[in-house]
Backbone as CSV, one residue per row, in Angstrom:
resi,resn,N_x,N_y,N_z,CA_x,CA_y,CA_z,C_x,C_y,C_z
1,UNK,191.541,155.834,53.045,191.101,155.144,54.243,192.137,154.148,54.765
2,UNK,193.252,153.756,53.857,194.671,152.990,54.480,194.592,154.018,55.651
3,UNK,194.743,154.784,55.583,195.327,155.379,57.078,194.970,155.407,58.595
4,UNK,193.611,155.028,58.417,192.478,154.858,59.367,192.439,153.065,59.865
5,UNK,192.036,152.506,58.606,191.246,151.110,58.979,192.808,150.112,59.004
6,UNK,193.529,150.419,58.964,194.892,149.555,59.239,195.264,149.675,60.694
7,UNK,194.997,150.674,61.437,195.117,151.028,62.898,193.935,150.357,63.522
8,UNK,192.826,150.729,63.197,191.417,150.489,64.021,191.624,148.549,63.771
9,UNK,191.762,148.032,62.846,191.580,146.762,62.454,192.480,145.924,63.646
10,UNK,193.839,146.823,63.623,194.952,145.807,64.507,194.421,146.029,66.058
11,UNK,193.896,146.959,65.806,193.470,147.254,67.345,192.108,146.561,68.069
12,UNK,190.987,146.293,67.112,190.200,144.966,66.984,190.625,143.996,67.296
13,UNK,191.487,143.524,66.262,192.364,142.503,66.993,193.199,141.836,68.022
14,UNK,193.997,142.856,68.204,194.404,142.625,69.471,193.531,142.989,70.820
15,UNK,192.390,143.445,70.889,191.295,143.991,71.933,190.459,142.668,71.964
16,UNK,189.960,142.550,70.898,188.563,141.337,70.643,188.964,140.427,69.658
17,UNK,189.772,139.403,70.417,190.168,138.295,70.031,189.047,137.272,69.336
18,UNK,188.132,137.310,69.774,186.889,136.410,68.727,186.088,137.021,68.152
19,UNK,186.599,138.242,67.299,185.921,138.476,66.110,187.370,138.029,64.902
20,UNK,186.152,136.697,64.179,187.018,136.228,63.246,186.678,136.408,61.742
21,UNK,184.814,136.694,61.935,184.301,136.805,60.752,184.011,138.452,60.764
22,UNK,184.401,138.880,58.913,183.981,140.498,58.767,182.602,140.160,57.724
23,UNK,181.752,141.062,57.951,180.789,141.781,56.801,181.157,143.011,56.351
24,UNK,181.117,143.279,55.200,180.904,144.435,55.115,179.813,145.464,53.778
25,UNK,180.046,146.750,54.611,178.554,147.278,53.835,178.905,148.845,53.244
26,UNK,178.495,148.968,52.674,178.667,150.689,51.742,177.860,151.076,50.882
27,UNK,178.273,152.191,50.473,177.759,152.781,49.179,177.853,152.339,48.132
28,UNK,176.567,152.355,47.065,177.393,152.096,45.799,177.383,152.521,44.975
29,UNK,178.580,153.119,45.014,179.426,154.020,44.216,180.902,154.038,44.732
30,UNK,181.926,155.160,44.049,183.825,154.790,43.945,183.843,154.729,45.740
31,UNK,183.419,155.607,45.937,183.518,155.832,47.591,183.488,154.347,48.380
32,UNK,181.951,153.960,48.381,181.678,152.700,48.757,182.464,150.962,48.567
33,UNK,183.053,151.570,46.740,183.791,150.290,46.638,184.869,150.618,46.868
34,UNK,185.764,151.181,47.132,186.845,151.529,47.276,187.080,151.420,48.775
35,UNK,186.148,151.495,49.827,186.266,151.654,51.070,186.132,149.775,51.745
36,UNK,185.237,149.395,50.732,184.903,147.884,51.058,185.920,146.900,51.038
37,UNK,186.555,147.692,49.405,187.960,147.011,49.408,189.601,146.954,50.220
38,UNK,189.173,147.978,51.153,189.835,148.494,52.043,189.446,147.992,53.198
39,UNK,188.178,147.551,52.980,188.345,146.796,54.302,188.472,145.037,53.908
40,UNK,188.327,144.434,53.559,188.501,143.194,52.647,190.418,142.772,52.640
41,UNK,190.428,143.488,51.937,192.273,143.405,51.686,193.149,143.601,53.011
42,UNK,192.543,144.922,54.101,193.288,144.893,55.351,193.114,143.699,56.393
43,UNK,191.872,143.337,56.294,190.839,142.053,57.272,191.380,140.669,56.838
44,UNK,191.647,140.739,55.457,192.492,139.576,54.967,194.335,139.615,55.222
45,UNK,194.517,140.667,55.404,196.087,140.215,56.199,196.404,140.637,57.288
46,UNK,195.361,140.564,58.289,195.462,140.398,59.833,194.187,138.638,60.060
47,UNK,194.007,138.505,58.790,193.386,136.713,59.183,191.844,136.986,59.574
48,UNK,191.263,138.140,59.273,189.885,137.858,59.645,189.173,137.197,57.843
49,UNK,188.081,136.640,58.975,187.440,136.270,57.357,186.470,136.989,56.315
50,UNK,186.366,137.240,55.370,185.698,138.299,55.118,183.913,137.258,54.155
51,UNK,183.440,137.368,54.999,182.154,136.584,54.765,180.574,137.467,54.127
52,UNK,181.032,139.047,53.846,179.867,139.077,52.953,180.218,140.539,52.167
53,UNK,179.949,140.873,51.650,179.999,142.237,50.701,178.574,142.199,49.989
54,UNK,178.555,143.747,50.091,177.199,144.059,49.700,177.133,145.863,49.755
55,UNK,176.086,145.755,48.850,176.309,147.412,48.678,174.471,148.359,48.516
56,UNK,174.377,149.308,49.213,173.119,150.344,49.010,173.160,151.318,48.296
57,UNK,172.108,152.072,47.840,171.833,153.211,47.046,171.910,154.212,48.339
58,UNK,172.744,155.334,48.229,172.498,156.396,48.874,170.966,157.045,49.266
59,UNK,170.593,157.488,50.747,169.538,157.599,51.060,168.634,156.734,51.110
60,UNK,168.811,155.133,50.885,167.898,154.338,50.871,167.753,154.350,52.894
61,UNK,166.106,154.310,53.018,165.363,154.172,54.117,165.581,153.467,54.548
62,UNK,165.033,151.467,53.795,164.748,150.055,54.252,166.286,149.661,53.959
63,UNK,166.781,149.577,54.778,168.097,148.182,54.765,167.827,147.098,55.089
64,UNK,166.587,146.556,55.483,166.256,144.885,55.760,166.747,144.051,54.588
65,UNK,166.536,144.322,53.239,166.703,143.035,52.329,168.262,142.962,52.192
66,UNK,169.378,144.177,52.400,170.295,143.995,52.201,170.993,143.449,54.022
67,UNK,170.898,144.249,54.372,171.296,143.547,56.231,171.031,141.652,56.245
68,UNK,169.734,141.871,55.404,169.207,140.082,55.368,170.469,139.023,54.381
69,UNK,170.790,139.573,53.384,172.146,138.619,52.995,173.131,139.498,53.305
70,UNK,173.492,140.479,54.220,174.818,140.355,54.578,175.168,139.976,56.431
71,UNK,174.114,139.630,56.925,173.968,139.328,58.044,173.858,137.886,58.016
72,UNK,173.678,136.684,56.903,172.949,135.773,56.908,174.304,134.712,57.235
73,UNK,175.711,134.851,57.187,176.515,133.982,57.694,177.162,134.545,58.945
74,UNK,176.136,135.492,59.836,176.471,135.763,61.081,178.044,136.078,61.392
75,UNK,178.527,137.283,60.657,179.998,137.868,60.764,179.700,138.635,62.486
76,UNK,181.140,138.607,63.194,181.430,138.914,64.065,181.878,140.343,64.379
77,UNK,182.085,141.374,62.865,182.262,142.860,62.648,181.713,142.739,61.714
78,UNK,180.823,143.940,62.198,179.829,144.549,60.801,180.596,146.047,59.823
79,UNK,181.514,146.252,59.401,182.426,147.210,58.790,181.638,148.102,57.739
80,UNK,181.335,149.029,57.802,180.021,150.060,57.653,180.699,151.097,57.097
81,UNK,180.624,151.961,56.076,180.756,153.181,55.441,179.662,153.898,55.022
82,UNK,179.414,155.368,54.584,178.549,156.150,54.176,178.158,157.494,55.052
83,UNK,177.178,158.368,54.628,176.620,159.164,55.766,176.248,158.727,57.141
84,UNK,176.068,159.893,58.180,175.665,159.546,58.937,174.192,158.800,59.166
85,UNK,173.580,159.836,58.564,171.948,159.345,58.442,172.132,157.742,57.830
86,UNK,172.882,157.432,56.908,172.552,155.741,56.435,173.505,154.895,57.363
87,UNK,174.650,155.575,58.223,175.021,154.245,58.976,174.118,154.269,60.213
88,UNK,173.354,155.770,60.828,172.582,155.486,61.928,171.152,154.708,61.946
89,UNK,170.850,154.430,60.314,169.361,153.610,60.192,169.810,152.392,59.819
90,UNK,171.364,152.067,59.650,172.100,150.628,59.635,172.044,150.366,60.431
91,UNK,172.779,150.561,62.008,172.802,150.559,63.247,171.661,149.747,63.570
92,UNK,170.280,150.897,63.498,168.967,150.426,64.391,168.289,149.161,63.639
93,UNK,168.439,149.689,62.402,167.716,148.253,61.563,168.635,146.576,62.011
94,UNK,169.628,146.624,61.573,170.478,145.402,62.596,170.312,144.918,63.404
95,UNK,170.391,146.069,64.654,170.350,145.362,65.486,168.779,144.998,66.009
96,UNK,167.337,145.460,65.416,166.539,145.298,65.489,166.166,143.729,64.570
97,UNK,166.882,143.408,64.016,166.934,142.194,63.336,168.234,140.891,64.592
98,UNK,168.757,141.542,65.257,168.943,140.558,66.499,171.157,140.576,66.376
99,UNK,171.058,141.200,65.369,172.810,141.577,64.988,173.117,141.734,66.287
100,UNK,174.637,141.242,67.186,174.716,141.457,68.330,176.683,141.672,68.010
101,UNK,176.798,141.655,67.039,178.364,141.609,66.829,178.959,143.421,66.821
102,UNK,180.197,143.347,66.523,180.739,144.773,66.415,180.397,145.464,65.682
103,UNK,179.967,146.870,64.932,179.965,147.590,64.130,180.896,148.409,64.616
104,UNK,181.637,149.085,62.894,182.677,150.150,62.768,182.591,150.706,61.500
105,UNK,182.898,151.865,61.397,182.859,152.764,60.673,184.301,153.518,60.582
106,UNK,185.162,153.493,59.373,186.424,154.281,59.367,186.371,155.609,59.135
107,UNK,185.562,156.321,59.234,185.491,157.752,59.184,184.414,158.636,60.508
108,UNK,184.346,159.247,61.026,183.836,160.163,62.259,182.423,160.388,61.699
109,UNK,181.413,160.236,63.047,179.998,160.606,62.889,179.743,161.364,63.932
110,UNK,180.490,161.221,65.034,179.822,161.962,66.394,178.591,161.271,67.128
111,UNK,179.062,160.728,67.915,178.114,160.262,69.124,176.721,160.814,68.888
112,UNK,176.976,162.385,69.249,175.584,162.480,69.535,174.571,162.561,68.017
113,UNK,175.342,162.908,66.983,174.486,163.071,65.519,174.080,161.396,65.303
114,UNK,174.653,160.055,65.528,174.562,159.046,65.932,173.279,158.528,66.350
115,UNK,173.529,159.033,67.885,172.407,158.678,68.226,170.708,159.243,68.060
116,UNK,171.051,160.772,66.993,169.431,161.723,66.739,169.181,160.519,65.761
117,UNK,169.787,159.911,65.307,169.458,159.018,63.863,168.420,157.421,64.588
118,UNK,170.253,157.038,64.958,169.671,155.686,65.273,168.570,155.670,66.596
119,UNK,168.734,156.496,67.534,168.308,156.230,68.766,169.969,155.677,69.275
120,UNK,169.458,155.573,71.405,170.632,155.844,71.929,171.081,154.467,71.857
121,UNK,169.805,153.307,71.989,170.154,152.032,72.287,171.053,151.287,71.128
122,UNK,170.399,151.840,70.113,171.046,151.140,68.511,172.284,151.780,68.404
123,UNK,172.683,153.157,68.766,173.803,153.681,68.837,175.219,153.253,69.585
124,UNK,174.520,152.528,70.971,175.343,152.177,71.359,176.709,151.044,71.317
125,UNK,178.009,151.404,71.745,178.557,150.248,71.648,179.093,150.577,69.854
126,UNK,179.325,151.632,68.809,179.331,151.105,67.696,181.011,152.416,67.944
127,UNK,181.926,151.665,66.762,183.267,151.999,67.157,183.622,152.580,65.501
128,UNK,184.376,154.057,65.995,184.973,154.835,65.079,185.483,155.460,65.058
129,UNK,186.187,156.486,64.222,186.781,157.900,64.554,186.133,158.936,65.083
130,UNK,186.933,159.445,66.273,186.073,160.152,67.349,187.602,161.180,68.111
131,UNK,186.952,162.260,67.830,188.211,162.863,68.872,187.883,162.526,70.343
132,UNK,187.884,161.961,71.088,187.590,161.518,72.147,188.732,162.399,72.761
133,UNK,187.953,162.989,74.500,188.970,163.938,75.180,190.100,163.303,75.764
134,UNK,191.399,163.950,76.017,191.939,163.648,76.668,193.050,164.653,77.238
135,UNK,193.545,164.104,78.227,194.454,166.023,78.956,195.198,166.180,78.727
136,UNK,195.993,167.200,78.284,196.603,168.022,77.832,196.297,168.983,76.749
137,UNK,196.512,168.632,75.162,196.375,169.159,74.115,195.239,169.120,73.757
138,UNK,194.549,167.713,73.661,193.344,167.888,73.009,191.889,168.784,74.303
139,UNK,192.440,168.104,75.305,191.552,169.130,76.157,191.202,170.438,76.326
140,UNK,192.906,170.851,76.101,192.901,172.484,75.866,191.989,173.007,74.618
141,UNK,192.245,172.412,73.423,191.739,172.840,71.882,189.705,172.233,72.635
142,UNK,189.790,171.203,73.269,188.472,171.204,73.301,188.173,172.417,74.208
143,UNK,188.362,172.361,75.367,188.001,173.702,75.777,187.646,175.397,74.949
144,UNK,188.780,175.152,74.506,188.969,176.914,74.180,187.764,176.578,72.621
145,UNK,187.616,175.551,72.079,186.513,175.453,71.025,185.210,175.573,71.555
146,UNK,184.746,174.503,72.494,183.426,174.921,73.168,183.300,176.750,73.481
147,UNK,184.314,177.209,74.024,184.093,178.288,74.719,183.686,179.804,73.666
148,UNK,184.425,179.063,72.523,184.049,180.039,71.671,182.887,180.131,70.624
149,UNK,182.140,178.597,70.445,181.312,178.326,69.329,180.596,177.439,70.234
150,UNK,180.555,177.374,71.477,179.384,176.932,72.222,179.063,175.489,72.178
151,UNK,179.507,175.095,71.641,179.321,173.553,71.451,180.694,172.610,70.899
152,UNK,180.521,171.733,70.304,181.402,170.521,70.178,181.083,169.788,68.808
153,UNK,182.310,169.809,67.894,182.264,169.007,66.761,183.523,167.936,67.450
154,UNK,183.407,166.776,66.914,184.695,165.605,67.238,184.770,165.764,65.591
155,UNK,184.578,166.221,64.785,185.689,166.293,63.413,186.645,167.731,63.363
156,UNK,186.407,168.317,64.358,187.069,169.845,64.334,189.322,169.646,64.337
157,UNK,189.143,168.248,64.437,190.585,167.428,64.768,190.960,168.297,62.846
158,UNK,190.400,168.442,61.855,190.645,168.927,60.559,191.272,170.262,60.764
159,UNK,191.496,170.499,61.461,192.492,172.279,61.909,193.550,171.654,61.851
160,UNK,193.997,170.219,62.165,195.957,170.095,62.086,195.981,170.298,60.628
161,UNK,194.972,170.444,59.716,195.928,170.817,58.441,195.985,171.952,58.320
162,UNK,195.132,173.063,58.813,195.481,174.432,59.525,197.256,174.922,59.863
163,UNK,197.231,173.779,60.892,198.335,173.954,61.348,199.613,173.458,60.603
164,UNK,199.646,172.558,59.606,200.285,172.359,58.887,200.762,173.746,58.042
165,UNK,199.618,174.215,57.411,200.008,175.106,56.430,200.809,176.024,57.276
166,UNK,200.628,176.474,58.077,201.297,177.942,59.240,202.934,177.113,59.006
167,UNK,202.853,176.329,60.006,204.164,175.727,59.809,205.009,176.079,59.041
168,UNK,204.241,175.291,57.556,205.183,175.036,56.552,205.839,176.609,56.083
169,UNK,204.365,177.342,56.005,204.749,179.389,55.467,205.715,179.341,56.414
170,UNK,206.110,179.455,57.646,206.995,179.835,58.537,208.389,178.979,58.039
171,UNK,208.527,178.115,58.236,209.984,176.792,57.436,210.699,177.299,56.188
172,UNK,209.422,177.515,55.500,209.872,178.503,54.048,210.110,179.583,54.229
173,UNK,209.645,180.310,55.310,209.519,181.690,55.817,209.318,182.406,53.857
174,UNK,208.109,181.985,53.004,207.793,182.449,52.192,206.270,181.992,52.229
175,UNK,205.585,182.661,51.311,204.079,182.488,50.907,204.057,181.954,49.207
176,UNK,205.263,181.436,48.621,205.573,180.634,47.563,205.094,179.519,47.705
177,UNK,203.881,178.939,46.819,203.385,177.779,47.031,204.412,176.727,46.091
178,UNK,205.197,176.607,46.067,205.806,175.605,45.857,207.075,175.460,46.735
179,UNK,207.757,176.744,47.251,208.597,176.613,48.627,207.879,176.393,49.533
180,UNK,206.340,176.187,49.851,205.668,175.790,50.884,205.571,174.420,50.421
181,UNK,205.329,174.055,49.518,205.125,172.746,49.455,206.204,171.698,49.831
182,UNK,207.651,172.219,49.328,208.359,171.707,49.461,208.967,171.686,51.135
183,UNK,208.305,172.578,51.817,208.846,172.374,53.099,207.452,171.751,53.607
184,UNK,206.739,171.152,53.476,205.549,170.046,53.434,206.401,169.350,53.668
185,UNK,206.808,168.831,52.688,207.106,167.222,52.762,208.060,167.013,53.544
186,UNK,209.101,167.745,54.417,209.793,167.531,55.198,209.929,167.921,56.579
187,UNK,208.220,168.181,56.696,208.483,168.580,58.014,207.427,167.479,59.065
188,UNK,207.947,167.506,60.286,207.262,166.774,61.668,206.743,167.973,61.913
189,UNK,205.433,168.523,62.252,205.479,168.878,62.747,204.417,169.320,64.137
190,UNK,204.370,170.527,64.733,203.679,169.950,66.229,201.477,170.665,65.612
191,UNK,201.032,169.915,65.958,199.636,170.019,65.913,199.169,170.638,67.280
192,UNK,198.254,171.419,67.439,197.329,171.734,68.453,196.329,170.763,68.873
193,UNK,196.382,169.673,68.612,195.199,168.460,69.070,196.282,167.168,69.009
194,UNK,197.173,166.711,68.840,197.970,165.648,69.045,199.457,165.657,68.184
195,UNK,200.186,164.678,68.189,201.345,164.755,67.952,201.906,163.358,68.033
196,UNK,202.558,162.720,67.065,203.397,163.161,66.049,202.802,163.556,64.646
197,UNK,202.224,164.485,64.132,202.084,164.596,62.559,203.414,164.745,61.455
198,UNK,203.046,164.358,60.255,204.056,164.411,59.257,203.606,164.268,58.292
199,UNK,203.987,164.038,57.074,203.717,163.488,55.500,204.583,162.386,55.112
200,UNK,203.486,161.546,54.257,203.805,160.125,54.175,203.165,159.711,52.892
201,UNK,202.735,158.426,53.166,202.074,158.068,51.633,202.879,157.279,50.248
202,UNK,204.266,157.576,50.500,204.398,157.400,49.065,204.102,156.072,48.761
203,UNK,204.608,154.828,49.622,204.525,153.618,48.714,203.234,153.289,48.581
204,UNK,202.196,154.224,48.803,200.806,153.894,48.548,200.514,154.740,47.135
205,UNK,200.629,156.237,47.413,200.080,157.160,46.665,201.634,157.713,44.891
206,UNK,202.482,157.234,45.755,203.880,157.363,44.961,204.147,158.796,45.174
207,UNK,203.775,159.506,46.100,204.286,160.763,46.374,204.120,160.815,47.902
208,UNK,204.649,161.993,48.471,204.440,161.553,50.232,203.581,162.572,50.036
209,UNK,202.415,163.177,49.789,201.891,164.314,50.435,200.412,163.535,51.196
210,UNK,200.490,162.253,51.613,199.449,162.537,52.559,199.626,162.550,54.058
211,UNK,198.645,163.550,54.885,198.976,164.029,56.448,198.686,162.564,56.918
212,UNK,199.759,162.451,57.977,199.639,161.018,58.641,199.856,161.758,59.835
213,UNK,198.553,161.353,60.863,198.665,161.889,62.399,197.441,160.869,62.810
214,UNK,197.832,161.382,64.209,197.533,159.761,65.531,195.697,159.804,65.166
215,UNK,195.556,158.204,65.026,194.117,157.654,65.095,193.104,157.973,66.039
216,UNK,192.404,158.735,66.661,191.562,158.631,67.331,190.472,157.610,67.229
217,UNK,190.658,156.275,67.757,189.199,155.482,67.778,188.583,155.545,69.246
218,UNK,187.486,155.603,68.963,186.461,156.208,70.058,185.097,155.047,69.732
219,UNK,184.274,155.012,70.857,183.088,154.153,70.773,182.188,155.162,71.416
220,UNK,180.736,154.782,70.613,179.550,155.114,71.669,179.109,155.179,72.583
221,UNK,178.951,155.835,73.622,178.572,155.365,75.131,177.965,156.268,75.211
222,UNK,176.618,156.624,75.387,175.589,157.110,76.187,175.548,158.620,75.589
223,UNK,175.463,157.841,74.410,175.266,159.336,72.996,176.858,159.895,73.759
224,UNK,177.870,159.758,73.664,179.302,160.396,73.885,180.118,159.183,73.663
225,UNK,181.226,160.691,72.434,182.604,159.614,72.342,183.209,159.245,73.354
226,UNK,183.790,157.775,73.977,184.572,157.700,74.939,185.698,156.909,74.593
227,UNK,187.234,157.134,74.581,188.132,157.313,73.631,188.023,155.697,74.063
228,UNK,188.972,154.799,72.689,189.712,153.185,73.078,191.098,153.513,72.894
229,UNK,191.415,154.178,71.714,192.973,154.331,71.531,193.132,155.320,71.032
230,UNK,194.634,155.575,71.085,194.803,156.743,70.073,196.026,156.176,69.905
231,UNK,196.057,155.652,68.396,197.325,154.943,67.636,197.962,155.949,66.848
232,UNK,199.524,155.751,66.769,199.956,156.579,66.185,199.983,156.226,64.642
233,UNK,200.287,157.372,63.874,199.959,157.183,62.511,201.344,156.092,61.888
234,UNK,200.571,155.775,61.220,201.810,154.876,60.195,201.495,154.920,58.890
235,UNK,202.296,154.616,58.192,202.659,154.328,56.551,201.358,153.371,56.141
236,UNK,200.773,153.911,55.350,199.259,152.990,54.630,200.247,151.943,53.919
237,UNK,199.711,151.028,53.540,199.966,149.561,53.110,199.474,150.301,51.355
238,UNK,200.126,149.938,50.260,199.707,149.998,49.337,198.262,149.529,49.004
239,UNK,197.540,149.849,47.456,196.007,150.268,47.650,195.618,148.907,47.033
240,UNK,194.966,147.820,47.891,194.187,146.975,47.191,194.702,146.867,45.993
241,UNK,194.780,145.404,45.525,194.829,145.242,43.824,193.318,144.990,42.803
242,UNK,192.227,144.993,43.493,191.474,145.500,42.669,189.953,145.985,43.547
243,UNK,189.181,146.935,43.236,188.161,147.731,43.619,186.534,147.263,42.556
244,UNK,186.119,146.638,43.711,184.800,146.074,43.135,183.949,147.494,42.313
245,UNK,183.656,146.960,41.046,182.653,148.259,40.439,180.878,147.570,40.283
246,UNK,179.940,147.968,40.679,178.808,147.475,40.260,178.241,147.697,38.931
C-alpha cells in the first residue's frame, strides 16, 4: 500500500489544507495492521496528526462502539481499509453519528458497489482508487470493455499486468520464465490504460519487482467515480518500522 497512500496523502495535502488530524480504521488482522501502519508512518511525515487507531472483526454489522472512540477526538480524515461491504456500513454509520470530515480508502471499491452498501448520501464525497475516465487511453480501454462485457468494473485497470507480461515475452522474445523475468525488471513499458509503468520497489521490498504505474484517485459523486488526480507512480518509502499486532 506504499504505493498508493504516499500519492493520495500528498495530494490531501496539498488539495485540503485543514485536514490536520488522521483517524484511522481496519481490519484486525496482518492486512488491517499493516495498512494502519501505513497510514500512521506516511501521515506522520507529511505532519498530519495521527489521533486514533482502532481496529474491527471482519463482517462485523454495528461499528457504533468502535466509530465512538475513534471519532471521539474529532480527526479531520477518517483513513479506512477492508471490504467493500465493511467500509460501505463505515461510511453510513459515521456519518449518521454526525462525522463530517474526509474519508479514504487506499484500495478501489467502485462508486456504484459503494453506494448498494452505504446508500448514495453516506457514499458520497468519500475518496479512493478509482479508474476514473479520461480521453485518450483510458477512454478507449473503457469503451471497447463496456462494449464487450456490457458493463464497467473501475478495478479492470489489473490488465496492465496483462500487459506487462506480453511485453516482457516479446523483449525476451522467449517464453523462459526467468529470461522473462529478467526483462521485467528492465523494462518501461507502454500500458493500455495509462503510462508511465515500470518496476520498482527495491529500497522498500530489496528487490525491484513491484509494478509502479500512475495513481488513479477518484471520489464519489452521485454513485460515479469522478477522477481528482492521476499521480504518477513513484518509489514507496521503505516499510514502517513496526506493525501493530492485536
Amino acid at each position: 500500500m506504499g504505493e498508493t497512500i504516499g500519492p493520495m496523502f500528498k495530494w490531501i495535502k496539498e488539495k485540503n489544507p485543514n485536514v490536520k488530524k488522521i483517524a484511522v480504521l481496519g481490519p484486525n488482522d496482518e492486512s488491517g495492521w499493516s495498512i494502519n501502519a501505513e497510514y500512521i508512518f506516511t501521515g506522520k511525515k507529511l505532519g498530519f496528526e495521527p489521533t486514533g487507531e482502532d481496529y474491527f472483526e471482519r463482517n462485523t454489522n454495528d461499528f457504533y462502539p468502535v466509530l465512538t472512540r475513534i471519532l471521539k477526538n474529532r480527526p479531520d480524515l477518517l483513513a479506512l481499509s477492508g471490504g467493500t461491504g465493511d467500509i460501505g456500513l463505515i461510511l453510513r454509520q459515521s456519518k449518521q453519528m454526525g462525522y463530517k470530515g474526509l474519508t479514504l480508502t487506499s484500495s478501489g471499491h467502485g462508486a456504484a458497489q459503494l453506494c448498494k452498501v452505504a446508500g448514495q448520501n453516506y457514499a458520497e464525497g468519500h475518496i479512493h482508487i478509482g479508474l476514473h475516465i479520461l480521453p485518450g487511453l483510458i477512454q478507449k480501454w473503457h469503451d471497447e470493455y463496456v462494449a464487450r462485457w456490457k458493463d464497467w468494473d473501475n478495478r479492470s485497470d489489473l490488465a496492465t499486468s496483462l500487459d506487462l507480461i506480453v511485453q516482457a515475452v516479446k523483449k525476451a522474445d522467449s517464453l523462459d520464465t526467468t529470461k522473462v523475468r529478467d526483462a521485467m525488471e528492465t523494462l518501461d513499458f507502454v500500458s493500455r490504460i495509462a503510462n508511465p509503468c515500470r518496476f520498482g520497489g527495491k529500497a522498500r521490498y530489496g528487490i525491484a519487482h513491484q509494478l509502479l504505474i500512475p495513481i488513479f484517485i477518484s471520489q464519489v459523486k452521485n454513485c460515479e467515480d469522478v477522477g481528482l488526480a492521476l499521480a504518477p507512480p513513484v518509489e514507496p518509502d521503505p516499510p514502517p518500522p513496526e506493525v501493530k499486532k492485536k
